[in-house]
N, C-alpha and C positions, 0 to 999 in steps of 0.2 A: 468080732462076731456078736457080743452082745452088746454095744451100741448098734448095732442093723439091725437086728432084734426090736430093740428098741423104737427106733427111727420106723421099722416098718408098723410095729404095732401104733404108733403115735399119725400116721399114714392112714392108718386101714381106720384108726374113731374118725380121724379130719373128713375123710370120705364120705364116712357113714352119719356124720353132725351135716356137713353140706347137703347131701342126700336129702333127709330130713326135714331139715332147713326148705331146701328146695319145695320140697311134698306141702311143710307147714304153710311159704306164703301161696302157693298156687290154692290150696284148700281157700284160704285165707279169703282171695280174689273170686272166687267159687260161690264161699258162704255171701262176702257182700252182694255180688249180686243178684244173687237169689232172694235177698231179704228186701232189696229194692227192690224186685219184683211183687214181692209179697205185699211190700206196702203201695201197690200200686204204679211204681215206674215204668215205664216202657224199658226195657233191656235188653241189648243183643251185642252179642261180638262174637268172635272166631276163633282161630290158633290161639293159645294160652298157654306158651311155651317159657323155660329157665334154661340160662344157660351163664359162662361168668366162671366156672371150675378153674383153678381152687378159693379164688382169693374173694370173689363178690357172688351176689346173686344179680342176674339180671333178664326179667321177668318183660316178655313182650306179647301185648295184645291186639290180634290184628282186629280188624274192623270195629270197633266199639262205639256204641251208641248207646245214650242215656239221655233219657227224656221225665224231666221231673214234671204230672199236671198241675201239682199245686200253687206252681209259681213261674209254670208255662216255660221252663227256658230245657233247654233239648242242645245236645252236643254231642259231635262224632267226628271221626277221622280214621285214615287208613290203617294207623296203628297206632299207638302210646307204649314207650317201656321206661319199669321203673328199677334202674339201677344202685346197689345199696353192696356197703359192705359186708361179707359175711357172717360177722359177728355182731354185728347190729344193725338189724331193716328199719331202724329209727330214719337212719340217717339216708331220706332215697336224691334220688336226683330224677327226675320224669322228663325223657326227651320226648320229640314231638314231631312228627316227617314236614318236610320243607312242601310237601303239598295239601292242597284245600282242607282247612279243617271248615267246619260247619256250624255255627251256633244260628238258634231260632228262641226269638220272646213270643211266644202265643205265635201271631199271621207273620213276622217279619223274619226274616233268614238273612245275616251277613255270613260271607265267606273273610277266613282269614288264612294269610300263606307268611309265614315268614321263615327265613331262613335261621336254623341252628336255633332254633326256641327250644330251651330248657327253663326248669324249677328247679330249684334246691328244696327242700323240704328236711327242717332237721325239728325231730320231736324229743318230748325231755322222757323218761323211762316212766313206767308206769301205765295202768291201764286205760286212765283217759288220754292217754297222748296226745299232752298239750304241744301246740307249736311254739319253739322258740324260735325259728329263723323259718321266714319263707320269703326267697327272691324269683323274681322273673328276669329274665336274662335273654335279649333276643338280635340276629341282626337284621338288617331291611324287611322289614313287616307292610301289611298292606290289609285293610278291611273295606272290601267292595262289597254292593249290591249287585240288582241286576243291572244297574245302569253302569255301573265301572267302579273305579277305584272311588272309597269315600274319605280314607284317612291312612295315610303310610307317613313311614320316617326311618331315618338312614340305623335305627337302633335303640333300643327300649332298655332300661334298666329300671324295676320296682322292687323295693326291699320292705317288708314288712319284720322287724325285731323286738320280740320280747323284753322285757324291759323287769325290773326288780319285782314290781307286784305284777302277778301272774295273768291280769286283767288287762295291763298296760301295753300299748306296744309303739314302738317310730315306726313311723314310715316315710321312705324314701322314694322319691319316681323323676326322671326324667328321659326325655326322648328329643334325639338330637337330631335335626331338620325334618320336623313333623310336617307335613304339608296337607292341609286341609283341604283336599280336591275336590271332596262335593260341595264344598260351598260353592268353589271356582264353577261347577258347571251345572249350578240350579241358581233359583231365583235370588240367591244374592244379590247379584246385582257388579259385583263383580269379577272382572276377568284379570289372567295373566297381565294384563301389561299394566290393570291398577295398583295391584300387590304381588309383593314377592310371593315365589311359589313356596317358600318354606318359611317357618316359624325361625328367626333367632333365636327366642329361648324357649322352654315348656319346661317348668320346674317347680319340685313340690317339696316339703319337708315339714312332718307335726305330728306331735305325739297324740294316741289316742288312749281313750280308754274306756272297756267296753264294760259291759254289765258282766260277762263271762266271758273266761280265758276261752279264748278258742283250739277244740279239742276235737275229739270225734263225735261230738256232740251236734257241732255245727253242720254236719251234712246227717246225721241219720234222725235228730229232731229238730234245733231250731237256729238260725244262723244268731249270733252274735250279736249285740244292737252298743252303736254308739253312743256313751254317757258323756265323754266331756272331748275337746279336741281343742287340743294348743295347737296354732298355726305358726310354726315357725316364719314360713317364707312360702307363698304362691307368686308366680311369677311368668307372664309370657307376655311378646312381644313381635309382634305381626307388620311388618312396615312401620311406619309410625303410629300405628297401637301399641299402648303397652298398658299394664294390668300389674298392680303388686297390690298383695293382701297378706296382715298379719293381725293377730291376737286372736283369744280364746274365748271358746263357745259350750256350753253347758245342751245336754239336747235329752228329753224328757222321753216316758215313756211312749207318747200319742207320735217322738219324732221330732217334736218345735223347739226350735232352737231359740237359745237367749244367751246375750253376751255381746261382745262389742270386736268389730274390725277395723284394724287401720288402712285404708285403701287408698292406693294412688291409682288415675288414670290418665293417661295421654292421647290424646285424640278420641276423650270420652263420646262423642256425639258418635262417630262410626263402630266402639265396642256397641254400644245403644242398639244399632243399627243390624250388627250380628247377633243381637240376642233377642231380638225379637224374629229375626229369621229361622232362630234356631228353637224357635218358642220358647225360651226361657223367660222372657217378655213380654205379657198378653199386651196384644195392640192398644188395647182398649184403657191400657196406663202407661202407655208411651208419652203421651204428651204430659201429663201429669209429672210422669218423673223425670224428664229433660226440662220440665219448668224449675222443679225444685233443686234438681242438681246443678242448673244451671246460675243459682245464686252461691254455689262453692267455687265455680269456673274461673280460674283467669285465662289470659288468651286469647285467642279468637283461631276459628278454623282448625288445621290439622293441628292446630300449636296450642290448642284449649287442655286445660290440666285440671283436673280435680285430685286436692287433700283431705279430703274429711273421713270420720267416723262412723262406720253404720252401725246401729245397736240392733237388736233384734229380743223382741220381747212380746208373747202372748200371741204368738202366732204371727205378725206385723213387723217391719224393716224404718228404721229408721235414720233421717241420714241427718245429723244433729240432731233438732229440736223438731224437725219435721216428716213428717208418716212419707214414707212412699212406694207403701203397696203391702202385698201377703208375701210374708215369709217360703221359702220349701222348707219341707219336712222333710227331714232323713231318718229314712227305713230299707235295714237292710234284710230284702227279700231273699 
């Protein structure tokens, strides 16, 4: 009798901590967005419901919509929930519905669907909850315009982890049989029967390290900005393209980067050829830099290879001893 006693009084807090709990994160989701209101976001959504008794919380929102003007990017979907153990909503996991979510930069709108997309999201205790671990996890994904599909692949895995100094973090990403279908059907130039419809590889791995740990900081004032980035291994391979880059980069407050990469290419003239398509290449130093890459080339045709070093210093790209063009600057918006 008096372990039931027991057992029931130890019942009736567990209830009433859940309960609570429950009240504490829906408040929680309440105050945020109201205060993104306040600071000017566009904010709307629906039901704002918990459920998950006894063991988790697990909090679902239907229609949400969030539109940041200061940096023009806007997102919505049918619903979002965020599942977390009872005893700690450090730890969420945020699933995501298998149909159209929505993202817009300023005038441009992709849709994205993919199936069984989730986050992990694990935060360290304390009131800036810093992230230690955040992965994305997704299967056959797809980001089309209005013209049709622009970029799918058979499965997505990104892992972003914290690393000893609270500033530091890896990251991991690849995505297996990525198939770049808006190239296939704009002015590329090419179609299905030039190139395979899918990537062999698409792979990344490099430590970074930001000016600040990213915490709740980074969405309610200012995102995080990259100071230094070791490049383990970039890596992808398109037909007989292929692309590998490694070593480390220093990148300043203005964004410009300085530091040195090791770079292979295989059938350099046609990556050339998509990165000018893809505007990463103003036209207008196309020739300039197929002259000067062209004295690292051995080869000839699809079989042409470049080994060398690009340095990057003072805003400017360097491939050995020779300039070949402006630098990008990384700025994270």
């Amino acid at each position: 009798m008096r372990l039931l006693k027991w057992l029931s009084l130890g019942a009736a807090v567990w209830i009433a901590y859940w309960g609570l709990a429950a009240w504490g994160l829906r408040s929680g989701f309440e105050t945020w967005f109201s205060e993104q209101q306040r600071q000017g976001w566009q904010v709307s959504y629906g039901a704002l419901n918990t459920r998950g008794f006894p063991a988790r919380h697990v909090t679902q929102i239907d229609q949400p919509l969030l539109a940041d003007p200061g940096t023009g990017l806007a997102w919505s979907a049918d619903w979002v929930s965020f599942d977390s153990p009872a005893l700690w909503p450090g730890s969420q996991k945020l699933q995501f519905p298998d149909t159209a979510q929505r993202i817009s930069f300023f005038d441009q709108t992709r849709t994205v669907t993919a199936q069984e997309l989730q986050a992990d999201l694990h935060l360290s205790p304390g009131l800036a909850l810093e992230v230690e671990q955040l992965s994305l996890t997704s299967k056959a994904w797809q980001i089309s315009d209005s013209g049709g599909a622009l970029w799918q692949a058979k499965d997505l895995t990104l892992e972003l982890r914290q690393q000893i100094q609270p500033e530091e973090y890896h990251l991991s990403a690849e995505a297996r049989q990525f198939s770049p279908r808006g190239l296939l059907r704009s002015g590329f130039g090419l179609s299905v029967e030039d190139m395979p419809a899918q990537f062999d590889t698409l792979r990344l791995q490099a430590d970074l390290a930001f000016d600040t740990p990213w915490d709740r900081r980074a969405i309610e004032l200012r995102r995080p900005q990259i100071r230094e980035i070791t490049l383990d291994l970039a890596e992808a391979q398109w037909g007989d393209m292929r692309f590998q880059a490694a070593g480390a980069l220093e990148v300043d407050e203005k964004g410009r980067l300085s530091g040195a990469l090791t770079v292979r290419a295989e059938n350099w003239r046609a990556i050339l050829d998509m990165g000018e398509r893809l505007s990463l290449l103003p036209p207008s130093s196309r020739s300039t830099v197929e002259k000067i890459l062209n004295l690292f080339s051995t080869g000839s045709g699809s079989d042409a290879k470049i080994d060398t070093t690009l340095r990057f210093q003072d805003g400017q790209m360097w491939a050995g001893p020779l300039p070949i063009g402006k630098a990008p600057t990384l700025v994270l918006r």
